[in-house]
C-alpha positions, 0 to 999 in steps of 0.5 A: 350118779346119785338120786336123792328124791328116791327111787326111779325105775323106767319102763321102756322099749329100746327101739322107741324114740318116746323112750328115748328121749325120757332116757336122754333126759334122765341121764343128762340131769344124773338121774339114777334109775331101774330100766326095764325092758318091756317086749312090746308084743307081750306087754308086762302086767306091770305095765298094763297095771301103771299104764291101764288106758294107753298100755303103752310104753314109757312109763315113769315110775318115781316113789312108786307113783306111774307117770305116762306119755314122754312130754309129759314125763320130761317136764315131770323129771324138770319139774322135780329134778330142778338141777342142770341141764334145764329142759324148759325156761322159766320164761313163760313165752319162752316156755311156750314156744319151746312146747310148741316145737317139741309138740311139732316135732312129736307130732308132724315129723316123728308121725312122717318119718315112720312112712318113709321107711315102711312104703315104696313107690308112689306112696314113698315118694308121698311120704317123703314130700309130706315129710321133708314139708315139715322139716322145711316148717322146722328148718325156718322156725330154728333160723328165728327161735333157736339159731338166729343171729347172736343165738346159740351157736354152740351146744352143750350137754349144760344146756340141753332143752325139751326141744334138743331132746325130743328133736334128737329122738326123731333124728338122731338116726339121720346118719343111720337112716342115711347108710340104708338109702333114705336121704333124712336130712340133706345137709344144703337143703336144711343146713340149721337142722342137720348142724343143730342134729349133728352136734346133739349127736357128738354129746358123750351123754348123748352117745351113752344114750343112742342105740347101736346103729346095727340094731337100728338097721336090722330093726327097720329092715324088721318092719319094712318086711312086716308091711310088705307082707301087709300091702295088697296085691298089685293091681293088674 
């Protein structure tokens, strides 16, 4: 990979979707650049130096100038890196409603899939109703933006977009999330969605990008045993 716009150096954490998706982009475009692990319970004083108000991870770090928050951060990289694939169309309705998706998908899935791995009972099954409510959402707007009649029915890594990213980011562990006894993504129930995750997932670039799925799996089991430790006693 060559870089011509200087240096990139990327502040990150393994574990984090956000992070993710700022690497899957920058790997899909050929962008070479520094990564940085960051140990999210002991934050690095470059860290709190470039991202003093949220202190959170990722940060972009090009020519010596921080860029904060991952949405804003993959626009930047689309916005200076202007070869393929490109994230957004230059279409401005298109643009926006590509924005819109990849905010839902931040926003109202990455937000309910955390519930579903952390709760149990009652509470889990809450989880899952408001979850999988907003995969339906998701389920029925790709049938008429992304995967309706005569659009897109193949995906290369050419042709990857910001909603593309962002969605693998959330989902892209289905099949993981899966092995360990939470059904994510019934392949009858949302047929558009788990085709549309399964063939991001069969990207080479895509699989450069994943996690080891063992890792994933000892890493959940890691924060079901920390909120477990946290619920309060069971009422008699």
């Amino acid at each position: 990979m060559a870089n011509e716009k200087g240096n990139v150096k990327l502040l990150s954490y393994w574990f984090s979707p956000y992070c993710k998706r700022v690497e899957l982009a920058l790997n899909a475009k050929g962008i070479a650049f520094e990564y940085q692990e960051e140990d999210v319970s002991n934050k690095s004083e470059l860290l709190l130096k470039l991202n003093p108000v949220l202190k959170k991870v990722p940060v972009l770090i090009h020519n010596g100038k921080p860029f904060c928050e991952s949405l804003i951060i993959l626009e930047y990289i689309d916005e200076t890196w202007t070869n393929s694939p490109k994230l957004l169309p230059q279409d401005p309705p298109t643009r926006a409603k590509f924005r819109f998706w990849a905010h839902f998908i931040n926003g109202q899935l990455l937000d309910g899939i955390f519930p579903v791995f952390t709760s149990t009972g009652k509470e889990q099954e809450k989880a899952y109703a408001a979850f999988y409510a907003n995969v339906k959402l998701l389920e029925d707007g790709i049938s008429t933006d992304f995967f309706g009649t005569g659009k897109r029915q193949e995906i290369k890594q050419e042709d990857l977009n910001l909603v593309d990213v962002v969605l693998w980011s959330v989902l892209g562990g289905f099949e993981v999330y899966e092995s360990m006894g939470f059904k994510i993504l019934d392949s009858e129930e949302y047929p558009l969605t788990h085709s549309w995750v399964t063939k991001l997932n069969n990207l080479p670039m895509v699989k450069k990008t994943a996690v080891d799925s063992a890792k994933i799996v000892s890493e959940i089991k890691f924060y079901q045993n920390m909120a477990s430790q946290q619920a309060p006693p069971p009422s008699s």
